[in-house]
C-alpha positions in Angstrom: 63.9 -127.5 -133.6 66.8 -124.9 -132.8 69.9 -125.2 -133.8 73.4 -123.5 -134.0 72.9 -119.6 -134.1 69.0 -120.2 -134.2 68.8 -122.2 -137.1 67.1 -124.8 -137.9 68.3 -128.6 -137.0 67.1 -131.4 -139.5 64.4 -133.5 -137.9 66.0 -136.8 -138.7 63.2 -138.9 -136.7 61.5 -140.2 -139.9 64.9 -141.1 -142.0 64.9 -144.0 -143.8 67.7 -146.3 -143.4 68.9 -145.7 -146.9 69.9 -141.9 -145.6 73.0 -141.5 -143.9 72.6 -141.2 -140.3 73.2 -137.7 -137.8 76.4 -138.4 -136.0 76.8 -136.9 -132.1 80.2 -136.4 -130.8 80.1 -136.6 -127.2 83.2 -134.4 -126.3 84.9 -132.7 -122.9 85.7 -129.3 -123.2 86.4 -126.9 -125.8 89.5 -128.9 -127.5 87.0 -131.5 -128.1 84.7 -130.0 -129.7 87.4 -128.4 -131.8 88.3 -131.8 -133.1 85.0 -133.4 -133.7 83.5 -130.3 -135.9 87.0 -130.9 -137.5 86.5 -134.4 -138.2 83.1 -133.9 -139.6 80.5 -134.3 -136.6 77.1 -133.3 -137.5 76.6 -132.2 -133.5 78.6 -132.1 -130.7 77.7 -133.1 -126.9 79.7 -131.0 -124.7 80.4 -132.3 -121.2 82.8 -132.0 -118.3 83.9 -135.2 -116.7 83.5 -138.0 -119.1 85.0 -140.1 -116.4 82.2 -139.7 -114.4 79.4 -140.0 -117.6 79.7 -136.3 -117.8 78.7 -133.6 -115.7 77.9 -129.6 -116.5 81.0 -127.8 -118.0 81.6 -124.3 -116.8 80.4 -121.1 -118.2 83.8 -120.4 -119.3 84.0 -123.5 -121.6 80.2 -122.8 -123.1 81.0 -119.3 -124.0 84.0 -120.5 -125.5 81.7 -123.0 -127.8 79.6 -120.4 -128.5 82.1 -118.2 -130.2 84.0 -121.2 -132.3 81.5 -124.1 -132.7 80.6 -124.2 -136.2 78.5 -127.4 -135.2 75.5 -127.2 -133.3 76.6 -128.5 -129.4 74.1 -129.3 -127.1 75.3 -129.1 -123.7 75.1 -131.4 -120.2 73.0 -130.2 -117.2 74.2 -132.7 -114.6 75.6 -131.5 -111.4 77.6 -134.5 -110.3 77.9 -137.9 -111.4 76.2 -141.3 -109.8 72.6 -141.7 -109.9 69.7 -139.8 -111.4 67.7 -139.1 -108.6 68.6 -135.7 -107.4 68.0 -133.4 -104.2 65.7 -130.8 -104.3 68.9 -128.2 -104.1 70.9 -130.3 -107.1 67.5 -130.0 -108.6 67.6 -126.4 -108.4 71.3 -126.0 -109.5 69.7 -127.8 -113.2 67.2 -125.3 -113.5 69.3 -122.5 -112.8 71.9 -123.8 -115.5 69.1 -124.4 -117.8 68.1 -121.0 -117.7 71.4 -119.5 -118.0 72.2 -121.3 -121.1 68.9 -120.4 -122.3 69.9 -117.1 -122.2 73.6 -117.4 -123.5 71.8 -119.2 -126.9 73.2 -122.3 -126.9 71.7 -124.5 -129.4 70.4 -127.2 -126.7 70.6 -129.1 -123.9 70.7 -132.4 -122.3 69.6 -133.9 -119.0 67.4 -136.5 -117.0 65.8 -137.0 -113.6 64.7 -140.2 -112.1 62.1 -141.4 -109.2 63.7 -143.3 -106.6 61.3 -146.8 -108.4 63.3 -146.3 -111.5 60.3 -143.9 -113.7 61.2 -140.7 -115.7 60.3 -138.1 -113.2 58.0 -136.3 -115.4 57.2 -133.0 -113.1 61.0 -132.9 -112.8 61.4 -133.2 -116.9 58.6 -131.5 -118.2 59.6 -128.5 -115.6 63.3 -128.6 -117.0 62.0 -129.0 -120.6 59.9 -125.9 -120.4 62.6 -123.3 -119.2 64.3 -125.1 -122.0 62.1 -123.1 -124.1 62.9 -123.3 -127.7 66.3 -125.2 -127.2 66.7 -129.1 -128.6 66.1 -131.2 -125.3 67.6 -134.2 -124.9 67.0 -136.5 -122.3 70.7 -138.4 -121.9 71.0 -142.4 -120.4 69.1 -141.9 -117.3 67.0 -143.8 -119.5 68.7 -146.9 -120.0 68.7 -146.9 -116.4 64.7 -146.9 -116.0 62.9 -150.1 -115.0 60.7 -150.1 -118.5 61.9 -149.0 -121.0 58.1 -148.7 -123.2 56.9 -146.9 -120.1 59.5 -144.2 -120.2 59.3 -143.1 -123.6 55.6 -142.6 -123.8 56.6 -140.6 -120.1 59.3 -138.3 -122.3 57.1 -137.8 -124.8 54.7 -136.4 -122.3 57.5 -134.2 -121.4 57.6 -132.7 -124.6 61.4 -134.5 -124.6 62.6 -133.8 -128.4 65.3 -136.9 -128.5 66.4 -139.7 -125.7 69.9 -141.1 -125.8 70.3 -144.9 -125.5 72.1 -148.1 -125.4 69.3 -150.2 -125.7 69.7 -150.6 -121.6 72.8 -152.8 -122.0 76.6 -151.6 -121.9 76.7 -151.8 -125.6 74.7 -150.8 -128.5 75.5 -154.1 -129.7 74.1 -156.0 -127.0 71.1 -153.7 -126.7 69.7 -153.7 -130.3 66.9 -155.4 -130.3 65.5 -153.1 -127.8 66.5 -149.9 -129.9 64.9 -151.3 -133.1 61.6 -151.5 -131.1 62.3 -147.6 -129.9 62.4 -146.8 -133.2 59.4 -148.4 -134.5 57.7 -147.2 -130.8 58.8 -143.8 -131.3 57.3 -143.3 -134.3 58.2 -139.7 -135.3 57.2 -138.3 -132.0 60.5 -138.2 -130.4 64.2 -139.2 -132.1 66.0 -142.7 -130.7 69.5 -141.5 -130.4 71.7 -144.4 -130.7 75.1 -145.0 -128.4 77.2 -147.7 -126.2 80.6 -148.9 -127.5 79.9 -147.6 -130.9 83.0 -148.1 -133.2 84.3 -148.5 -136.4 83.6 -152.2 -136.5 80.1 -152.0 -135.4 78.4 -148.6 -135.9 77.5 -149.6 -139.7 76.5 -152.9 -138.5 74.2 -151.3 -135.6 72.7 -148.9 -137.9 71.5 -151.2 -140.3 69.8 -153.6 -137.1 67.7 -150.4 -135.7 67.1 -148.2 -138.5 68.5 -145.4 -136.1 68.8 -141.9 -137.4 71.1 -140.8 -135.3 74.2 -142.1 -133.4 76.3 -141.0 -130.6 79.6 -142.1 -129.6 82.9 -140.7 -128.1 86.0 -141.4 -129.8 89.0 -140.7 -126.9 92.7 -141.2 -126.4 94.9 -140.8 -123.6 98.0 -138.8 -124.3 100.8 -138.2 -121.5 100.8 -134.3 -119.9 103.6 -131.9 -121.0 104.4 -131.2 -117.5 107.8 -131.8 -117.3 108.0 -131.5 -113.4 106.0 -134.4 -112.0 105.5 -134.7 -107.7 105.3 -138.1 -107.4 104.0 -137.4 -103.5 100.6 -135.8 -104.3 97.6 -136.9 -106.2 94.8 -134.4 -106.7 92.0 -137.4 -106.3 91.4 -140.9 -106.2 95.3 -143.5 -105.9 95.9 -143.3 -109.4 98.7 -140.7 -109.3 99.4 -140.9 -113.0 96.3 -139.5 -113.8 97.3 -136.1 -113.1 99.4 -136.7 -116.0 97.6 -138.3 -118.2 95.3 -136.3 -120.7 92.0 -137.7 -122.4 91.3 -136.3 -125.9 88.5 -136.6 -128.6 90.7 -138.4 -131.4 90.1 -136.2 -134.6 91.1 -139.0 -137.0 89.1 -141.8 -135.0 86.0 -139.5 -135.2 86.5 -138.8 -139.1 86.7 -142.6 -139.7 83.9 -143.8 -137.5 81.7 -141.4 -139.4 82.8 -142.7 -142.6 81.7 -146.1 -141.6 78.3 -144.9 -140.2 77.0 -142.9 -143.0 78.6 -145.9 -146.0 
C-alpha cells in the first residue's frame, strides 16, 4: 500500500490485539489536519463538510495537505451529501476527482457507491478503485448503510477495496460491535475493518478490546465562536440557524492526543 510521499503504509489487517491500534483522524480542512498530526494521528481523513458526513474538499485545501501533512491523509470523493446512490453526471464528477488526485500524489482516497436495493455497486467501485491506481482505497460508511453487511464485504473485496470504514451498521461503535467482531474474523487479512461511531475516550479502549480492530477512526470536534466582530443579525448564508455563520467547528488537538492514548493503552 501507498502511503505519504510514496511510502509505504503498514498493513495493520493481521494485528493482534496485543498491538496498539492505527488511529484515523477524520478532519475538515487544512487546520484540521494541522491538529490531528500534532496530536499524534497515525492518518488523517480529510473532508469538507462534516456536517453533512463529509463531502470532497477543494483542490486548494489538498494541495495545501500535500505541502504540510507529515501524516499520510487520505482524502473524501463525495460530491454532495445524502444518499449513496449517485447520477451518472455526480458519478462522473468522482472519477474526474479520483483522477486528479491521482495525479497531485495524494496518499489515498475514500469513497462508496450504492444500488438503489441497498448492494455495493461493484462496476461503480471497482471502476473508481482502478483509476485509483496505486493509492490506499477506502470505501467510507456507505457500507453501514447496505442491506447485508456479509454480502458487501465479499462485494469490496471483489473490488479490489483495500479497507472499509464502519460502525457496525448502528450509530455507534458501541452498539454495533458484535457485528465488527465478525468483520474482522470475515475479513480475514483480505481487506482492513476500519472501526468508527461515537468513538471516545470512554469507550474506544473498551471497543478495541470487543473487535480486535486494527484500526479506529473517530473525529474529535469543538465549536468555538467566529472572530468576526461585526455580526448581521438579518442574513443567514443557509439553513435558520443564523448563529452558525458564527460559529466555528475545529478538530480538538488535546481531545485527539488523549483519545489516542486510551486506544493504543
Amino acid at each position: 500500500m501507498v502511503g505519504l510521499a510514496g511510502k509505504p503504509e503498514p498493513d495493520r489487517a493481521l494485528t493482534s490485539k496485543t498491538h496498539p491500534p492505527l488511529i484515523e483522524i477524520c478532519v475538515e480542512g487544512i487546520d484540521g489536519l494541522l491538529a490531528a498530526q500534532a496530536a499524534g494521528a497515525d492518518r488523517v481523513e480529510l473532508c469538507a463538510s462534516l456536517i453533512e458526513g463529509g463531502t470532497t474538499p477543494s483542490l486548494g485545501t489538498v494541495r495545501a495537505a500535500i505541502d504540510q501533512a507529515r501524516v499520510p491523509f487520505h482524502v473524501m470523493v463525495r460530491p454532495r451529501g445524502g444518499d449513496f446512490l449517485y447520477s451518472e453526471p455526480e458519478y462522473r464528477s468522482m472519477l474526474a476527482d479520483i483522477n486528479a488526485l491521482r495525479e497531485l500524489g495524494v496518499p489515498g482516497v475514500v469513497f462508496g457507491c450504492l444500488t438503489a436495493d441497498g448492494a455495493i455497486d461493484e462496476e461503480r467501485m471497482s471502476e473508481l478503485t482502478n483509476a485509483a491506481g496505486p493509492l490506499n482505497v477506502t470505501c467510507h460508511r456507505a457500507f453501514d448503510m447496505t442491506r447485508n453487511a456479509e454480502e458487501a464485504l465479499e462485494a469490496l473485496i471483489r473490488c479490489k477495496v483495500g479497507r472499509v470504514l464502519t460502525s457496525g451498521q448502528r450509530d455507534t461503535a458501541i452498539e454495533g460491535m458484535p457485528l465488527l467482531a465478525d468483520l474482522v474474523r470475515q475479513a480475514g487479512g483480505r481487506i482492513i475493518i476500519l472501526g468508527c461511531g461515537g468513538l471516545d475516550l470512554g469507550n474506544i479502549a473498551e471497543v478495541r478490546r470487543r473487535t480486535g480492530l486494527a484500526e479506529m477512526h473517530f473525529a474529535a470536534l469543538k465549536d468555538v465562536p467566529s472572530g468576526m466582530r461585526y455580526r448581521n443579525p438579518k442574513v443567514g448564508m443557509g439553513g435558520s440557524d443564523l448563529d452558525r455563520e458564527y460559529r466555528n467547528t475545529l478538530t480538538d488537538e488535546d481531545l485527539v492526543a488523549a483519545t489516542i492514548k486510551a486506544a493504543k493503552a
